[in-house]
C-alpha positions in Angstrom: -60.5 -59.2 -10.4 -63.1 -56.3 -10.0 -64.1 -54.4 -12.9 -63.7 -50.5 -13.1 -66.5 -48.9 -13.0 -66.8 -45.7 -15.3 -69.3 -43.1 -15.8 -72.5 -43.9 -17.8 -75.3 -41.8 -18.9 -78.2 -42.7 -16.9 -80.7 -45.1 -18.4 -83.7 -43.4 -18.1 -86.2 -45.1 -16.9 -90.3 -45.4 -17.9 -89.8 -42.8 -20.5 -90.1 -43.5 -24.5 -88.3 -40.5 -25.7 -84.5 -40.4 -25.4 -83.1 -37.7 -23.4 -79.9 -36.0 -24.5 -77.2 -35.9 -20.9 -74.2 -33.5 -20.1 -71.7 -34.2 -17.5 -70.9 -30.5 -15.9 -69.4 -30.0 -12.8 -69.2 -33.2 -11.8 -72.9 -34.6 -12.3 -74.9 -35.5 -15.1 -77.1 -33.2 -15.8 -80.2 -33.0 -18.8 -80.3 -30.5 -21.7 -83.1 -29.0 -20.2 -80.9 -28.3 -17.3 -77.9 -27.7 -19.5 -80.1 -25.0 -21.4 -81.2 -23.2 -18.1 -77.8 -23.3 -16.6 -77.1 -21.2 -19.9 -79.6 -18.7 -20.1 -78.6 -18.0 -16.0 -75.1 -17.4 -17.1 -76.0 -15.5 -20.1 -78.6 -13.3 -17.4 -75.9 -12.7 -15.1 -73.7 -11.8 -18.3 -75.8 -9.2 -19.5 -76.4 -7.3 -15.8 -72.4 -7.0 -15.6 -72.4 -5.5 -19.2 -75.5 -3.1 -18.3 -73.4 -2.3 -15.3 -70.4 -1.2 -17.2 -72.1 0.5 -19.5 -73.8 2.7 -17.0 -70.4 3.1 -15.5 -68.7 4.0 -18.2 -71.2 6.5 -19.2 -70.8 8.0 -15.7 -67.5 9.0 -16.0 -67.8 9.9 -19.6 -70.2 12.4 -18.9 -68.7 14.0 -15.6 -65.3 14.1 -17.1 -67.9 16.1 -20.0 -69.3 18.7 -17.7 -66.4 19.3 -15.8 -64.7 20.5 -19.0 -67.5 22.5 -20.4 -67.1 24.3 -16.7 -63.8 24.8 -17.4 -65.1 26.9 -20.1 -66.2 29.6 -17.3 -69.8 28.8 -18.7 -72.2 29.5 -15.7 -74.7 27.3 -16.7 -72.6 24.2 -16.8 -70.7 25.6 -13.6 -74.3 25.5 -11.8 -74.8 22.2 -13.0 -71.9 20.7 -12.2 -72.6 22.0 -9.0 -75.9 21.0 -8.4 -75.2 17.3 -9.7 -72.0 17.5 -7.3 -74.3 18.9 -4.2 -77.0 15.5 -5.1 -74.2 13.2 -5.7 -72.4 14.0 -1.7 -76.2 13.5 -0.7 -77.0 10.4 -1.9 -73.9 8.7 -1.0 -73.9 10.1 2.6 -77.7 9.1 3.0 -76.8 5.3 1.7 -73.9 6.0 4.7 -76.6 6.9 7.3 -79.5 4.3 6.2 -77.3 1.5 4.9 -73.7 1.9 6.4 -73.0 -2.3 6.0 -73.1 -1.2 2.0 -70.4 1.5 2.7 -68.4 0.6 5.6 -66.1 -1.7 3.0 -65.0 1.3 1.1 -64.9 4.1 3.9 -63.0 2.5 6.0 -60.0 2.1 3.6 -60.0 5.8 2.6 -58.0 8.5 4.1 -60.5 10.9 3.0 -64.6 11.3 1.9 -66.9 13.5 0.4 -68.9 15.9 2.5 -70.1 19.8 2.6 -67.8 22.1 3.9 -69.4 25.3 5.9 -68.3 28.2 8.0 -71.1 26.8 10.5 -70.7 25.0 13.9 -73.6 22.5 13.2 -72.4 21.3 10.1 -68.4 20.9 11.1 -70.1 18.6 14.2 -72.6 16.9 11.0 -69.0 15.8 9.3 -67.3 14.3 12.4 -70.3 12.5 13.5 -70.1 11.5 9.9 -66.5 10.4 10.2 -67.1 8.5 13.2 -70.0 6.4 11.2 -68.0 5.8 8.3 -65.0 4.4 10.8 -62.8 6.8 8.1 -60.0 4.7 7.6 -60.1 2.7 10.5 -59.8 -0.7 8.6 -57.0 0.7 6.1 -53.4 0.6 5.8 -52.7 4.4 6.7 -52.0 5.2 10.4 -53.7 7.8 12.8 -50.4 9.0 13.4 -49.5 12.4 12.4 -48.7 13.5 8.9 -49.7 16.1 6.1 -51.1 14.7 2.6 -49.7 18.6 1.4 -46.2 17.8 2.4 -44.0 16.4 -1.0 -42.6 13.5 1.3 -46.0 12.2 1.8 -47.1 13.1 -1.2 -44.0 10.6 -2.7 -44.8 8.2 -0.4 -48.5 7.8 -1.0 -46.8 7.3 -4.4 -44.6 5.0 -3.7 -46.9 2.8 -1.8 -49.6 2.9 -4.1 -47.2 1.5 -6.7 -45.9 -1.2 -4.1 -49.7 -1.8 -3.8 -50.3 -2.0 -7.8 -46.8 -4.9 -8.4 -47.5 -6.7 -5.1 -48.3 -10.1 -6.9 -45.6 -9.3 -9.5 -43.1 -8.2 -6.8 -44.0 -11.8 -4.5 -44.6 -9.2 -1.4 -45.4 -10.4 1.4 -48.8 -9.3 3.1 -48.1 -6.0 4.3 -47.5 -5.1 8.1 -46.2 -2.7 10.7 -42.9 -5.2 10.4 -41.9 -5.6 6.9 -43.6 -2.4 5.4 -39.7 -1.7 4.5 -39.5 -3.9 2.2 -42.5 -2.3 0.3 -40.9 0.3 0.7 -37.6 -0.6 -0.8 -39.3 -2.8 -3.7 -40.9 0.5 -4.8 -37.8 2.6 -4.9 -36.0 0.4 -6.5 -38.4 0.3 -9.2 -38.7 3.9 -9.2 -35.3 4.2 -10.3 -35.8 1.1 -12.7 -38.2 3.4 -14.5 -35.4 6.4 -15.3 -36.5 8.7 -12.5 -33.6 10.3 -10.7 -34.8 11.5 -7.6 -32.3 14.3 -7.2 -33.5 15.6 -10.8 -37.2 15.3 -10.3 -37.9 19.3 -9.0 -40.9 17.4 -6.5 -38.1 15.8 -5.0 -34.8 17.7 -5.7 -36.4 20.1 -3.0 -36.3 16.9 -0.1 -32.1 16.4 -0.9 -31.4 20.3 -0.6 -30.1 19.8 3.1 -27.5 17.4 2.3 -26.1 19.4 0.1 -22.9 20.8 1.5 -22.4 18.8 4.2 -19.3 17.4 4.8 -18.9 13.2 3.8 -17.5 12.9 7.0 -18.0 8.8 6.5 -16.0 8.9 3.5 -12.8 10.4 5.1 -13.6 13.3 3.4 -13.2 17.2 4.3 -15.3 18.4 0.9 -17.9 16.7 -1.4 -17.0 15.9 -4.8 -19.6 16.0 -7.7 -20.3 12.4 -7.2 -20.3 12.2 -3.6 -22.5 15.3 -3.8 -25.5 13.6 -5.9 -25.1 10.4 -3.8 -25.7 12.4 -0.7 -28.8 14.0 -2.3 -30.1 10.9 -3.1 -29.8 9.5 0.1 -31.0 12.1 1.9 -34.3 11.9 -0.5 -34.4 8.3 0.3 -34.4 9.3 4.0 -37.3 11.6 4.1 -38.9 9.6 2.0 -38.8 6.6 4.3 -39.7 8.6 7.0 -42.9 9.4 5.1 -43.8 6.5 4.5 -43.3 4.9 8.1 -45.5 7.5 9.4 -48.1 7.0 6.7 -48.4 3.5 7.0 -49.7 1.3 10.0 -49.6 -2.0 8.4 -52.3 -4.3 6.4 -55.6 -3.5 5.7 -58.5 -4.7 8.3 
């Protein structure tokens, strides 16, 4: 009967001083090795930390100025112009000289940061801009038409977004043109989960108003009663809103 072999530290060989061995990811390794494999980890530890920290002071400091602005101070309104006017130029110039570094966030946004001007040249700068960025291109909105201003998009930006946000927790399946209705549906139904009442909300009240009055012809009906009433709000809010949302979105992200 063979013996089982098991795993050893390596004898080390022509060497008088005894060396102390780690087994790490599979391998022996020595404590020199061991120690370096540390101070690599605790390296890379420290960029991320200097990372957030510039980060975090970032947005700490432009969430700052904009309030001082607020203020109707024109000195902090100037700056938070000028800081605005460098920031649109440097990312725009990383675009142009280094587009592999951007391409992964343009092309999931609906919109982007540029100058707008009441001159030809600069409305023509901005599409070829658009064009370079692929704006959108590899997202999950479609090209077809729709209005971010209009309160059904509006909600269903909303609603997808949350979809987007509980997709692990929900089990969703990856999202396409197919079964983007039951994103959809997931996210409504959590929406009422959450105490809103669509037919309450004024953002969305407004959507239900043409259902109101109409005759519940499917219920045998001649005249609405309170509760038929707020059912066909609802439903007619749950209409446009779907609507919405299947023009807004194409299908999974590229």
């Amino acid at each position: 009967m063979k013996k089982r072999t098991l795993h050893r530290q390596p004898r080390q060989k022509e060497q008088k001083n005894e060396t102390d061995w780690y087994f790490i990811g599979g391998k022996w390794i020595t404590a020199e090795e061991r120690q370096a494999k540390i101070s690599r980890l605790e390296a890379d530890i420290s960029r991320i930390e200097e990372k957030l920290r510039v980060f975090e002071h970032a947005l700490k400091m432009s969430a700052v100025l904009t309030q001082l602005a607020k203020t109707g101070d024109e000195l902090f309104v100037k700056t938070l112009h000028l800081i605005t006017l460098e920031m649109v130029s440097a990312l725009n110039s990383i675009a142009e000289e280094q587009p592999e570094i951007i391409l992964p966030i343009s092309r999931r946004q609906i919109a982007w940061p540029a100058f707008i001007s009441r001159k030809r040249a600069l409305k023509a700068s901005n599409a070829k801009l658009m064009e370079a960025l692929q704006l959108g291109e590899g997202g999950p909105y479609s090209k077809r038409q729709w209005q971010l201003s209009a309160r059904s998009t509006q909600a269903a930006v909303g609603l997808f977004e949350t979809a987007r946000l509980h997709k692990k927790e929900w089990d969703l399946p990856p999202l396409t043109e197919k079964n983007k209705r039951a994103w959809f549906e997931a996210s409504w139904k959590y929406m009422l989960k959450e105490g809103i009442v669509p037919e309450e909300t004024p953002s969305l009240a407004q959507l239900g108003k043409s259902a109101i009055g109409k005759r519940s012809i499917s219920r045998g009906m001649s005249d609405q009663t309170e509760g038929m009433r707020r059912d066909d709000v609802r439903a007619e809010i749950k209409r446009q809103l779907w609507n919405a949302f299947d023009r807004l979105i194409a299908g999974g992200e590229k």
